[in-house]
N, C-alpha and C positions, 0 to 999 in steps of 0.2 A: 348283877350290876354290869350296865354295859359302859367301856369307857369311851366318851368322845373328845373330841378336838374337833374346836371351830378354828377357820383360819380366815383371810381376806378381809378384815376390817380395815377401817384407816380414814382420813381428814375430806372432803368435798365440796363441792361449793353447790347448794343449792340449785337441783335442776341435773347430777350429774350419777351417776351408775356407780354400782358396788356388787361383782357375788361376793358373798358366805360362801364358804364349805365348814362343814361338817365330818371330818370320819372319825369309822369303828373300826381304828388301828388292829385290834387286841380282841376282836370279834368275831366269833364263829361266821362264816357269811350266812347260815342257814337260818342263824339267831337275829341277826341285824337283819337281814329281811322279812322277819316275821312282825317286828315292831314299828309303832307309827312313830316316827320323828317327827318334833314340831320345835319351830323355832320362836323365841320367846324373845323381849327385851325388857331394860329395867334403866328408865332414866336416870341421871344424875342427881341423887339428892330425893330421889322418889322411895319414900318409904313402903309405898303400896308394893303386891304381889308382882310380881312380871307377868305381864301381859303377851296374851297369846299374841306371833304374827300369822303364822302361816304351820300346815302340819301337811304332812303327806303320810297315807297309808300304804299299806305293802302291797299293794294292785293299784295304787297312783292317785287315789282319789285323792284332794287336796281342801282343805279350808284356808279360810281368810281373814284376819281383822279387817272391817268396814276399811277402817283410816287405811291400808297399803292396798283394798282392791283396784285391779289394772293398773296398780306400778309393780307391784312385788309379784315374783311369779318362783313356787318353791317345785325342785323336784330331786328326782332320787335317780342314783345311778348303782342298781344292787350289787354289780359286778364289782366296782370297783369302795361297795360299804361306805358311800359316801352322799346325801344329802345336800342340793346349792339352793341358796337361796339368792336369785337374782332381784336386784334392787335399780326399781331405774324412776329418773324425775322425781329424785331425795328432797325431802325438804329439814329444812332446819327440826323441826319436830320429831322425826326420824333418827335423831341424835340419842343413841344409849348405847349400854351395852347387850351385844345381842347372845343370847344363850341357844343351845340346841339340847335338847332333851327327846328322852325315851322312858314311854312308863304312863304316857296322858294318852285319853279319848282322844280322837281327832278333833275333839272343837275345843280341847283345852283342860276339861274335868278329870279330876282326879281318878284313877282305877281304884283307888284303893290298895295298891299293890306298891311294890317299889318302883323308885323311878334315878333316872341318872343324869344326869346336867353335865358338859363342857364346862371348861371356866371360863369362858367367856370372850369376846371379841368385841373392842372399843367401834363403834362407827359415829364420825360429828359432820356435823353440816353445818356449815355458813352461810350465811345470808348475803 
């Protein structure tokens, strides 16, 4: 289990930027850069699974949900075990909370293996 901490959520007005961070406080740095970090969210009152946004691999490749391509742009800094996800031209639908995980395919699919989730980081937008 690796453990994360997301941090830099918080309130915006529609049209306006947010990073995420992500780190793997308590993690070997050898381990944290061997795993692909993707970042997920889970709207308010959405019963459904969270939804993929963005994942980066351990050599930088990145995927995308459709809805945040060319606003959201994720990336990795291995030095310092830590994963941003910059958020720009928010819109009110972008409103959940945003989770970071370790343990998925790059495009969201389960390994089958274990996996480990942040607790989470509020982001809301206004209209």
């Amino acid at each position: 289990q690796v453990y994360l901490v997301e941090s830099g959520g918080g309130a915006v007005q529609a049209g306006g930027s947010l990073r995420l961070s992500c780190r793997a406080p308590r993690t070997i740095t050898s381990v944290f850069n061997a795993n692909i970090i993707g970042w997920y969210r889970q709207a308010p009152e959405d019963q459904r699974e969270r939804e993929l946004v963005a994942a980066v691999s351990k050599d930088g490749r990145a995927s995308y949900a459709d809805s945040v391509k060319g606003r959201f742009t994720v990336s990795r800094d291995n030095s310092r075990k830590t994963v941003y996800l910059q958020m720009n031209s928010l819109k009110p639908e972008d409103t959940a909370i945003y989770y970071c995980n370790t343990g998925r395919n790059l495009d969201g699919s389960s390994t089958g293996g274990p996996e480990s989730w942040g607790q989470g980081t509020q982001v809301t937008v206004s209209s």
